[in-house]
Each structure stands twice: as structure tokens, then as C-alpha cells.
PyMOL Python script that loads the backbone (N, CA, C, O; Angstrom):
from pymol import cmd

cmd.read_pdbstr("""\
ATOM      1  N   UNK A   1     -55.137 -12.868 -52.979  1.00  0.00           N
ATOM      2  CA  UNK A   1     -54.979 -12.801 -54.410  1.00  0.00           C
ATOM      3  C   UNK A   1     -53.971 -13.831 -54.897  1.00  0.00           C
ATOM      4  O   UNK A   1     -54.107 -14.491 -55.927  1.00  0.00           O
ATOM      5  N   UNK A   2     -53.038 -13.896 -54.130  1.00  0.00           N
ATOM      6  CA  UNK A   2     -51.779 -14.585 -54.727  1.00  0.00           C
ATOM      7  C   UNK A   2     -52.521 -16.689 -54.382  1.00  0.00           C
ATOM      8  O   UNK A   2     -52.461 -17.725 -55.044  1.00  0.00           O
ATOM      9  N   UNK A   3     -52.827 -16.492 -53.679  1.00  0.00           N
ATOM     10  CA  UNK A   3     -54.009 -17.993 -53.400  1.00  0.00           C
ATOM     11  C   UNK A   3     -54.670 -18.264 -54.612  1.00  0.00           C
ATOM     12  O   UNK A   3     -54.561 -19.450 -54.921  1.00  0.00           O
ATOM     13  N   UNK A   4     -55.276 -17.628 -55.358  1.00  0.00           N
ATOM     14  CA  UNK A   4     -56.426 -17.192 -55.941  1.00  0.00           C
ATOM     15  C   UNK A   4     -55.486 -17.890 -57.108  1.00  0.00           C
ATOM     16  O   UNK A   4     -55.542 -19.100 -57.326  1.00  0.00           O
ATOM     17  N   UNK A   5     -54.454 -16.826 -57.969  1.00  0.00           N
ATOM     18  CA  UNK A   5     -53.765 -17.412 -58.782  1.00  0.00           C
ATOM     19  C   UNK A   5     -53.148 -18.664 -58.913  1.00  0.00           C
ATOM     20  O   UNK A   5     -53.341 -19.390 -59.887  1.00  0.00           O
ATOM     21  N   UNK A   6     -52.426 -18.944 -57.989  1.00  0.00           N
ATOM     22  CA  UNK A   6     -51.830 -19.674 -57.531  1.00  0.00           C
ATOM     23  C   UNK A   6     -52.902 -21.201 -57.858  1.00  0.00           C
ATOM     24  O   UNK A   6     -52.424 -22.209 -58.378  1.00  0.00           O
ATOM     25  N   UNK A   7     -53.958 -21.121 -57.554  1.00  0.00           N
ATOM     26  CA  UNK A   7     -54.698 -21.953 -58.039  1.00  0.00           C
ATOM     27  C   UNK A   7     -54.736 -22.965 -59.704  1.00  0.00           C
ATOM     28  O   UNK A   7     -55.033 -24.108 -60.052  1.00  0.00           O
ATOM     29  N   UNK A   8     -54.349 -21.982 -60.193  1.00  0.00           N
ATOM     30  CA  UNK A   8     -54.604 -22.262 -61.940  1.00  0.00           C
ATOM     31  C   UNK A   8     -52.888 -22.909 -62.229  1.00  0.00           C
ATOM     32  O   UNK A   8     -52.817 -23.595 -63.249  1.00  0.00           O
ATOM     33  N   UNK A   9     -51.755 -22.772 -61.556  1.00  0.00           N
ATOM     34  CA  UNK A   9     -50.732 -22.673 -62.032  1.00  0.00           C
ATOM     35  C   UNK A   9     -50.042 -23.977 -61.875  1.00  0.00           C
ATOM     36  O   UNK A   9     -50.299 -24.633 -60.866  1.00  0.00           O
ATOM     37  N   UNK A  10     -49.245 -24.409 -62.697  1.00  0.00           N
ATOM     38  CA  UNK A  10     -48.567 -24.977 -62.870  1.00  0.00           C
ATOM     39  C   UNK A  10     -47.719 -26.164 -61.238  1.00  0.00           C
ATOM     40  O   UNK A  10     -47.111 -25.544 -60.365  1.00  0.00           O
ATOM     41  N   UNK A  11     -47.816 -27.394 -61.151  1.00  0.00           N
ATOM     42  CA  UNK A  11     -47.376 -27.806 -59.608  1.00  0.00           C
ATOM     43  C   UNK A  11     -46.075 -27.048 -59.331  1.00  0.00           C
ATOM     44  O   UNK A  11     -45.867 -26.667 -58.179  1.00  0.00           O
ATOM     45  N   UNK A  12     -45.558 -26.903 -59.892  1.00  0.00           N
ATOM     46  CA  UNK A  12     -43.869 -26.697 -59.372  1.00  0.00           C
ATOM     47  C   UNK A  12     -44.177 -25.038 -58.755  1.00  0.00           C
ATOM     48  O   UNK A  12     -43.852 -24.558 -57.669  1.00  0.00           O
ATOM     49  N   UNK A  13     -44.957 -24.386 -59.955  1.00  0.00           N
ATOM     50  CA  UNK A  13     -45.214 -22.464 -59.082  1.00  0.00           C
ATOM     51  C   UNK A  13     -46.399 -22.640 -58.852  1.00  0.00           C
ATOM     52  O   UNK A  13     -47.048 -21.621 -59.089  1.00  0.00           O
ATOM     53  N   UNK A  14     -47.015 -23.506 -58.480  1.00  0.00           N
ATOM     54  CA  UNK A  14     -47.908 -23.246 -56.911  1.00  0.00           C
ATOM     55  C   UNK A  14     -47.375 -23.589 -56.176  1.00  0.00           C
ATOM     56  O   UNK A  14     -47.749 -22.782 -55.324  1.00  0.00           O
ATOM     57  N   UNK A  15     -46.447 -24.432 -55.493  1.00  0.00           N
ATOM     58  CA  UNK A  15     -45.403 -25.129 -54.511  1.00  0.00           C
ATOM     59  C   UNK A  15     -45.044 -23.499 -54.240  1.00  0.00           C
ATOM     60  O   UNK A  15     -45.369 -23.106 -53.120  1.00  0.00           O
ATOM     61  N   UNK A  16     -44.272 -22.285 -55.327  1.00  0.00           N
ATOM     62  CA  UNK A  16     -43.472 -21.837 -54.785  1.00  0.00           C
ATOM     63  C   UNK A  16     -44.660 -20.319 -54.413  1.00  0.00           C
ATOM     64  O   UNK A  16     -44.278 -19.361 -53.742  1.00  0.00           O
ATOM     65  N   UNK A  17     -45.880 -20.408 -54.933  1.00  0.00           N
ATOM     66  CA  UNK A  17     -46.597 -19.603 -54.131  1.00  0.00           C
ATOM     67  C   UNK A  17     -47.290 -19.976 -53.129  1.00  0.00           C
ATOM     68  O   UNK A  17     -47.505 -19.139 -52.253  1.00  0.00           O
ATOM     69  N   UNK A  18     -47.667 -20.928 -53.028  1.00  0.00           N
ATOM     70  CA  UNK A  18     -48.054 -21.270 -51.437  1.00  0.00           C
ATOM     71  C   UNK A  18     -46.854 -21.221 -50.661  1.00  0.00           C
ATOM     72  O   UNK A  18     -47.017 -20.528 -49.657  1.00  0.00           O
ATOM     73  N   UNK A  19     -45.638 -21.736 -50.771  1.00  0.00           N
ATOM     74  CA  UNK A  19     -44.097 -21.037 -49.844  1.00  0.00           C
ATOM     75  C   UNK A  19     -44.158 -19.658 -49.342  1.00  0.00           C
ATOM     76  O   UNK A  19     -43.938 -19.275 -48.193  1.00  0.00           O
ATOM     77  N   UNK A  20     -44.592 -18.760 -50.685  1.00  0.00           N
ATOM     78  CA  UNK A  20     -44.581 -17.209 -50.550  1.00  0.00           C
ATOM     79  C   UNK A  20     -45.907 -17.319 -49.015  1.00  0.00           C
ATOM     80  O   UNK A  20     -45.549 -17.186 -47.845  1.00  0.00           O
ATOM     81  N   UNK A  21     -47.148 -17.539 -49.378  1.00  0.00           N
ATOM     82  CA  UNK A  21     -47.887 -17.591 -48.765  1.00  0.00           C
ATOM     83  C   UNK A  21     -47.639 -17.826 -46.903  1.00  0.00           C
ATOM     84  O   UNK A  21     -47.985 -17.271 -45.860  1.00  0.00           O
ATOM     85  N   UNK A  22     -46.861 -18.958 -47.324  1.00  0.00           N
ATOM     86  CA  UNK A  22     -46.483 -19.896 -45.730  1.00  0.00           C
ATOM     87  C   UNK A  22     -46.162 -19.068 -45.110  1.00  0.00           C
ATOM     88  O   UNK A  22     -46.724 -18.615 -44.113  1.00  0.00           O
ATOM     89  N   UNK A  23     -44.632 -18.542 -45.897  1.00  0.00           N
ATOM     90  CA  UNK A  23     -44.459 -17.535 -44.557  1.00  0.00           C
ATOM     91  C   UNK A  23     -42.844 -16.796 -45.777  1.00  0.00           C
ATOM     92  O   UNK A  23     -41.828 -16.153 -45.515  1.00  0.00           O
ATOM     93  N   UNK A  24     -43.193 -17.131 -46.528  1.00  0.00           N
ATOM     94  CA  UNK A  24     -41.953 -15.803 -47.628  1.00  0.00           C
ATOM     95  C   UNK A  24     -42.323 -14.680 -47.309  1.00  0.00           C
ATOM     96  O   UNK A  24     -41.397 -14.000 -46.869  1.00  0.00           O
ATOM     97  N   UNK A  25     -43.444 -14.104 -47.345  1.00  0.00           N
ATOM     98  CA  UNK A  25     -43.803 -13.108 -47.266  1.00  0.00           C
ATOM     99  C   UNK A  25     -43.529 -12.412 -46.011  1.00  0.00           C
ATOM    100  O   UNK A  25     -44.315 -11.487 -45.806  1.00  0.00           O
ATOM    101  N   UNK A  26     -42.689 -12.580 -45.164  1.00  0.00           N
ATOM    102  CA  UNK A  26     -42.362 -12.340 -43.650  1.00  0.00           C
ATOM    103  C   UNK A  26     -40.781 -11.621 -44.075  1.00  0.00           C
ATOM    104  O   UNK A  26     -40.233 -10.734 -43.420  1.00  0.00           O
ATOM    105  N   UNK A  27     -40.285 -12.202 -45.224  1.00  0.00           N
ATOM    106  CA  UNK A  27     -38.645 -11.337 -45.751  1.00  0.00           C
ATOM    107  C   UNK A  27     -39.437 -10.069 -45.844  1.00  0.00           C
ATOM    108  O   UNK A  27     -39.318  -9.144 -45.040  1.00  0.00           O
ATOM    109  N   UNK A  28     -40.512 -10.080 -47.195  1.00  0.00           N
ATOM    110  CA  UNK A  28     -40.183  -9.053 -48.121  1.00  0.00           C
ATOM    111  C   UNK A  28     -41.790  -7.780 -46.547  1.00  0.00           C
ATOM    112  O   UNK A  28     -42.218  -6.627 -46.571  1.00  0.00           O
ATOM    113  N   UNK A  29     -41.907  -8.419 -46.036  1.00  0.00           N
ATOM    114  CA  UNK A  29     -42.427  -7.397 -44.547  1.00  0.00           C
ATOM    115  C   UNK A  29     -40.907  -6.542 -43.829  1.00  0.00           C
ATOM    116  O   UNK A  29     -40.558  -5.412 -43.489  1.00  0.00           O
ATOM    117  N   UNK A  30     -40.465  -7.678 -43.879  1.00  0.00           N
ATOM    118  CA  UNK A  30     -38.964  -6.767 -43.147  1.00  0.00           C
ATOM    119  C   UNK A  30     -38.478  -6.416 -44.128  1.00  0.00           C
ATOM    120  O   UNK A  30     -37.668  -5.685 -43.559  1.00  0.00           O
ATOM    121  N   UNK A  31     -38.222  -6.271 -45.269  1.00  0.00           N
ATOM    122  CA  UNK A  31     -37.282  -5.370 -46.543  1.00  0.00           C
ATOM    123  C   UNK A  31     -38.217  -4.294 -46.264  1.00  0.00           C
ATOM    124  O   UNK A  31     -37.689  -3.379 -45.633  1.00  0.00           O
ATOM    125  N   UNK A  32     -39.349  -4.135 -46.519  1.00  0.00           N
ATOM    126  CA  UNK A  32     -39.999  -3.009 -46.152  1.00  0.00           C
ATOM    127  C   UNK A  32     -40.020  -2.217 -44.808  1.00  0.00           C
ATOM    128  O   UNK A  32     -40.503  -1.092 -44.686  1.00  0.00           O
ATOM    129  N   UNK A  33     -39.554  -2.799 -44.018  1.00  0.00           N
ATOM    130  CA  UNK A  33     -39.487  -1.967 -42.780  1.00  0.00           C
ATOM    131  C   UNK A  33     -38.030  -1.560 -42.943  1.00  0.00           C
ATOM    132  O   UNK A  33     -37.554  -0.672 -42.235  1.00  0.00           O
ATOM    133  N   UNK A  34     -37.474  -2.056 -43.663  1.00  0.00           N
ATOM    134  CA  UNK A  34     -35.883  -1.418 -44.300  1.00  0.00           C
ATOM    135  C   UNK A  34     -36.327  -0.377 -45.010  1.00  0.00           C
ATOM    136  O   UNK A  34     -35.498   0.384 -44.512  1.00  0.00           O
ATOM    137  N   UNK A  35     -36.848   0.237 -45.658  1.00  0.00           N
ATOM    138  CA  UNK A  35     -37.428   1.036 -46.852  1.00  0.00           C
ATOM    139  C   UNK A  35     -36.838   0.191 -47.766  1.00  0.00           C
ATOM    140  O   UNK A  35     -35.654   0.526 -47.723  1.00  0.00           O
ATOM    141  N   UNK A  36     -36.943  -0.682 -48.549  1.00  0.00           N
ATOM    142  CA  UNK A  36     -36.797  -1.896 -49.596  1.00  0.00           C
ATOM    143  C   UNK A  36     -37.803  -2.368 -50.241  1.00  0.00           C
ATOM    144  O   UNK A  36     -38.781  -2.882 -49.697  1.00  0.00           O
ATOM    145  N   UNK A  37     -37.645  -2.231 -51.462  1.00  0.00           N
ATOM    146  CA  UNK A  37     -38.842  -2.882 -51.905  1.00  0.00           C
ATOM    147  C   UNK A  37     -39.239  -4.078 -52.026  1.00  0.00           C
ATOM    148  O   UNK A  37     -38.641  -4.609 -51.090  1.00  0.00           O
ATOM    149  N   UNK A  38     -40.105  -5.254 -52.752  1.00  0.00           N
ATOM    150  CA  UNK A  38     -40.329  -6.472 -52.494  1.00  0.00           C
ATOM    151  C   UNK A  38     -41.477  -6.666 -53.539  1.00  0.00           C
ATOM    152  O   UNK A  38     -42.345  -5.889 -53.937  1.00  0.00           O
ATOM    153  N   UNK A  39     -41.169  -8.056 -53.870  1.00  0.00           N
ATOM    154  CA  UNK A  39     -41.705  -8.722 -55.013  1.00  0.00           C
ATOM    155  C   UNK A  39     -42.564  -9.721 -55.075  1.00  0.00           C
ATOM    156  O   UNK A  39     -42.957 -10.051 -53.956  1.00  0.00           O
ATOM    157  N   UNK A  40     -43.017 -10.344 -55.963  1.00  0.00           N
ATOM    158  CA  UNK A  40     -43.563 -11.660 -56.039  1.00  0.00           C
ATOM    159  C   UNK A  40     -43.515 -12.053 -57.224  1.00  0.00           C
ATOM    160  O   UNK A  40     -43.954 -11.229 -58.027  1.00  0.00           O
ATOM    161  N   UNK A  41     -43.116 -13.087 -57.685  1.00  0.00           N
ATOM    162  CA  UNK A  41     -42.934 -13.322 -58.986  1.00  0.00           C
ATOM    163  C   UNK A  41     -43.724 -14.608 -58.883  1.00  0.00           C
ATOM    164  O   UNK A  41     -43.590 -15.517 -58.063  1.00  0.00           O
ATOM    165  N   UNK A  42     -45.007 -14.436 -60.399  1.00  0.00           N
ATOM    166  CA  UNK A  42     -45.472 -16.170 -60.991  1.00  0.00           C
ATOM    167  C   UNK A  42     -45.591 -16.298 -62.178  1.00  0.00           C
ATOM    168  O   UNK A  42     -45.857 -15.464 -63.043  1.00  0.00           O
ATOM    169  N   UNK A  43     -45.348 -17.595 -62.250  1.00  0.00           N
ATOM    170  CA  UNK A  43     -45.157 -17.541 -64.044  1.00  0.00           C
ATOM    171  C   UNK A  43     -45.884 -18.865 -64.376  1.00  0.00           C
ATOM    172  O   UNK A  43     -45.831 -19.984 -63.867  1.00  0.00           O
ATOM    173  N   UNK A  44     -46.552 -18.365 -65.366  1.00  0.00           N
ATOM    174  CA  UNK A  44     -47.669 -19.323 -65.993  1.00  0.00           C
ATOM    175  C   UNK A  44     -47.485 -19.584 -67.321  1.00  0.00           C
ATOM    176  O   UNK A  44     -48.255 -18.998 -68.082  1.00  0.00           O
ATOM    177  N   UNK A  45     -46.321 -20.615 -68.000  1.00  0.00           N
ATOM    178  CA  UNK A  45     -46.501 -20.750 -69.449  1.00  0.00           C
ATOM    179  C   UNK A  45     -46.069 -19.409 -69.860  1.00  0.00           C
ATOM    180  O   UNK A  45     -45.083 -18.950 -69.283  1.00  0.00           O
ATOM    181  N   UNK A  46     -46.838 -18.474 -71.065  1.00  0.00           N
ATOM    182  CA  UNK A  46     -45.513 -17.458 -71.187  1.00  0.00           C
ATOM    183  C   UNK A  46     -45.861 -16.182 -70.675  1.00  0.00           C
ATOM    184  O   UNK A  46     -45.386 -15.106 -71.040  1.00  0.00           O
ATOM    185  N   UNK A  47     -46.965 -16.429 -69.560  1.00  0.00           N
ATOM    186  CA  UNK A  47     -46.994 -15.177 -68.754  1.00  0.00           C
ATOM    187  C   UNK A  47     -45.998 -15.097 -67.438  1.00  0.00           C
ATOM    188  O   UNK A  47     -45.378 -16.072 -67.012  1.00  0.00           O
ATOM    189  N   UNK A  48     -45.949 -13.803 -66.880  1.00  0.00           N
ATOM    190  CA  UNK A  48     -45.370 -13.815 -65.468  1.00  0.00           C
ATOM    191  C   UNK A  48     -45.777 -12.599 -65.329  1.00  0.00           C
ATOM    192  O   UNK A  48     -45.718 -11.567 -65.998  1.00  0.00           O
ATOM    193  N   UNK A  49     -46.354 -13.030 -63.977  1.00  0.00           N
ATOM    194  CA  UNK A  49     -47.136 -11.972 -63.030  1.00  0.00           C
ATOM    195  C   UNK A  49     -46.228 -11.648 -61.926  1.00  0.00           C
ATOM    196  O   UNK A  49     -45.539 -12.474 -61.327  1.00  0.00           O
ATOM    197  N   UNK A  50     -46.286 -10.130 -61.651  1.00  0.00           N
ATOM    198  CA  UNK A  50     -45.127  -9.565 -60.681  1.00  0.00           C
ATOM    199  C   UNK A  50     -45.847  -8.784 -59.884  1.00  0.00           C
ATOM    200  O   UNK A  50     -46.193  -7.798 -60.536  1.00  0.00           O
ATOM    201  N   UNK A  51     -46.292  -8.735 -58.658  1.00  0.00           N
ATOM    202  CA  UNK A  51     -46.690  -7.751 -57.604  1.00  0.00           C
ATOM    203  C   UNK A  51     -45.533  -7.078 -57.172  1.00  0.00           C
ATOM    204  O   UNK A  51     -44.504  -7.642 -56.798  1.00  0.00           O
ATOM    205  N   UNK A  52     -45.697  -5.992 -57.222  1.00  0.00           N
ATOM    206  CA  UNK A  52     -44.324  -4.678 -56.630  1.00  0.00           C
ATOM    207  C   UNK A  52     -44.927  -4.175 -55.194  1.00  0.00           C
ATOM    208  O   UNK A  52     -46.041  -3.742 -54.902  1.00  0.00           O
ATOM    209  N   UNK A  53     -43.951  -4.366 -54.548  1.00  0.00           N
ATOM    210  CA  UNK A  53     -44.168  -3.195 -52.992  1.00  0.00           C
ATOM    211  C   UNK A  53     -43.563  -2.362 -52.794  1.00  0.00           C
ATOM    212  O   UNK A  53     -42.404  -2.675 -52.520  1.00  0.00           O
ATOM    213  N   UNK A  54     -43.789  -1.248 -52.788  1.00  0.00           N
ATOM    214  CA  UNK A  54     -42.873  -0.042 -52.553  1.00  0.00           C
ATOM    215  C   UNK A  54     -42.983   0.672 -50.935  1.00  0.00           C
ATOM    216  O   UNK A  54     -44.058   1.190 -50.634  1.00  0.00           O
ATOM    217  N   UNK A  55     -42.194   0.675 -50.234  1.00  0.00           N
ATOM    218  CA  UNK A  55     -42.060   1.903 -48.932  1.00  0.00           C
ATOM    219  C   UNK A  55     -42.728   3.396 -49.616  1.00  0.00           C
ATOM    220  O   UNK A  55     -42.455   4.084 -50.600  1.00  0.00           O
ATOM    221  N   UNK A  56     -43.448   3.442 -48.832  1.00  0.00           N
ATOM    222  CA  UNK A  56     -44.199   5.179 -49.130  1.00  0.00           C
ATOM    223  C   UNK A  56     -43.454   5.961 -48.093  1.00  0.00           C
ATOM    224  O   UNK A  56     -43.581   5.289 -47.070  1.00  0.00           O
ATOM    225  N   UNK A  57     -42.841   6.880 -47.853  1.00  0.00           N
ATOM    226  CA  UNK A  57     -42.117   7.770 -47.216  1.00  0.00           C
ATOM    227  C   UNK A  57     -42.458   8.766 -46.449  1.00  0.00           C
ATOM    228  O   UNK A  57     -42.008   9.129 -45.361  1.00  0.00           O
ATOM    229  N   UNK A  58     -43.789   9.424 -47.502  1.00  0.00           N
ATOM    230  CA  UNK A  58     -44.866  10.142 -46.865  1.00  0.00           C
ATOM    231  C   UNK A  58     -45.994  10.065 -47.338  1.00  0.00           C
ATOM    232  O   UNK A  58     -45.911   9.626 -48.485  1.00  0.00           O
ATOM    233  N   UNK A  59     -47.264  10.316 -46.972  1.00  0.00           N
ATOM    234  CA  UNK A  59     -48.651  10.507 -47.936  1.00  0.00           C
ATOM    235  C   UNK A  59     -48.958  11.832 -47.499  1.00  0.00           C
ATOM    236  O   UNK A  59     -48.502  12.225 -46.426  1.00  0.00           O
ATOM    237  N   UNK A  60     -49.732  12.619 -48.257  1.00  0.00           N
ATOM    238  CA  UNK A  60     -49.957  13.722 -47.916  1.00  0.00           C
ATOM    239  C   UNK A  60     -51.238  13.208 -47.434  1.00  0.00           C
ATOM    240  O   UNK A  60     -51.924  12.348 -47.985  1.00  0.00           O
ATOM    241  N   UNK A  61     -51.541  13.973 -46.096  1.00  0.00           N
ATOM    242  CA  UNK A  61     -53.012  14.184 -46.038  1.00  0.00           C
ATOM    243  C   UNK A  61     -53.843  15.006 -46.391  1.00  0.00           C
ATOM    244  O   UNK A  61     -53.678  16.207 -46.603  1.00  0.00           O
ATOM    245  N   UNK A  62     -55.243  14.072 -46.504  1.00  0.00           N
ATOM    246  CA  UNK A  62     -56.542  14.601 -47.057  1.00  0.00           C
ATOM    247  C   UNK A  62     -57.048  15.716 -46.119  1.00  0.00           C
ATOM    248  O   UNK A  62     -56.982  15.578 -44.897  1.00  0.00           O
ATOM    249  N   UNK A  63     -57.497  16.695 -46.633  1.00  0.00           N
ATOM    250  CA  UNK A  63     -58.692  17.426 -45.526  1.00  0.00           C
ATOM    251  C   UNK A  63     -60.413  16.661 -45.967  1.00  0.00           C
ATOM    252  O   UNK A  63     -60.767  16.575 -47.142  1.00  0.00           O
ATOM    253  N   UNK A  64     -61.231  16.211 -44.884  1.00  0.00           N
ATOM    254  CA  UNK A  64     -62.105  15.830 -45.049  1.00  0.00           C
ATOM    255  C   UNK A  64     -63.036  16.672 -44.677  1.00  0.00           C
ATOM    256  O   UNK A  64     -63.089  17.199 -43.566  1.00  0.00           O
ATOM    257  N   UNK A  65     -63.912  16.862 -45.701  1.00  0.00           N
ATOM    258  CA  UNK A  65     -65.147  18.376 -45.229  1.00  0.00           C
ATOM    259  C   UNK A  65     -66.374  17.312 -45.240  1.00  0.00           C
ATOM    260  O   UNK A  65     -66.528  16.408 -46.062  1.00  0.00           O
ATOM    261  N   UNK A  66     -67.171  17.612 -44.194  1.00  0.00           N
ATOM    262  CA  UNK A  66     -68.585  16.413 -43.773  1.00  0.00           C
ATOM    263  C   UNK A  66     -69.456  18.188 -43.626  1.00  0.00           C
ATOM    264  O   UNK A  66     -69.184  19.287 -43.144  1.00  0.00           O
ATOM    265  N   UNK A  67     -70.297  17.704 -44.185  1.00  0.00           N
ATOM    266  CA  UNK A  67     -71.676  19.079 -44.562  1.00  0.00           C
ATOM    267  C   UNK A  67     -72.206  18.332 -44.050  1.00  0.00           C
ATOM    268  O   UNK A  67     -73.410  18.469 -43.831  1.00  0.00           O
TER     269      UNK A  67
END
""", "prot")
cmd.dss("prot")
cmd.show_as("cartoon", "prot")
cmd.util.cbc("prot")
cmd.orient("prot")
């Protein structure tokens, strides 16, 4: 996804999402194995797009019924 965008944007923030791409995204893997959350920030003219990651703590599980 972040490729995808990253496409349309501006040289200077595609430089810094293909970075994310390269290998940024290897911090915000370990902030999460911290329970930390983690970001992505792009900004296009007067938008800015933010992906959030949050640590899940628990999920409840499903019961699955197959008839």
C-alpha cells in the first residue's frame, strides 16, 4: 500500500517512503515487539496520510461452528 501511494507523491516523500519501505519499517517491527506503537506518516500537498499500529494484548477467540 505504502508503494502504491508513494507513487503519486511528491520526489522528496517518495524518497522518504521508499526509506520506510527499504528497511524503516524494521524500527517500528521492534517498537511493536516493545508493546509501542508505530507510524507512517505521508504528505501530499495539503493532505497527510498516517497508518497507526497498535500492539493487541489479547484477541478474544472465535468459536467456529462447521454444520
Amino acid at each position: 500500500m505504502v508503494r502504491t501511494v508513494a507513487l503519486s507523491l511528491d520526489p522528496d516523500e517518495v524518497e522518504g517512503a521508499l526509506s520506510w519501505i527499504r528497511s524503516g519499517y524494521i524500527d517500528d517491527i521492534e517498537a511493536l515487539n516493545r508493546n509501542q506503537p508505530c507510524a507512517v506518516d505521508i504528505s501530499y500537498a495539503d493532505t497527510r496520510i498516517r497508518w497507526t499500529v497498535r500492539p493487541v494484548v489479547f484477541l478474544p477467540m472465535v468459536d467456529l461452528v462447521i454444520a
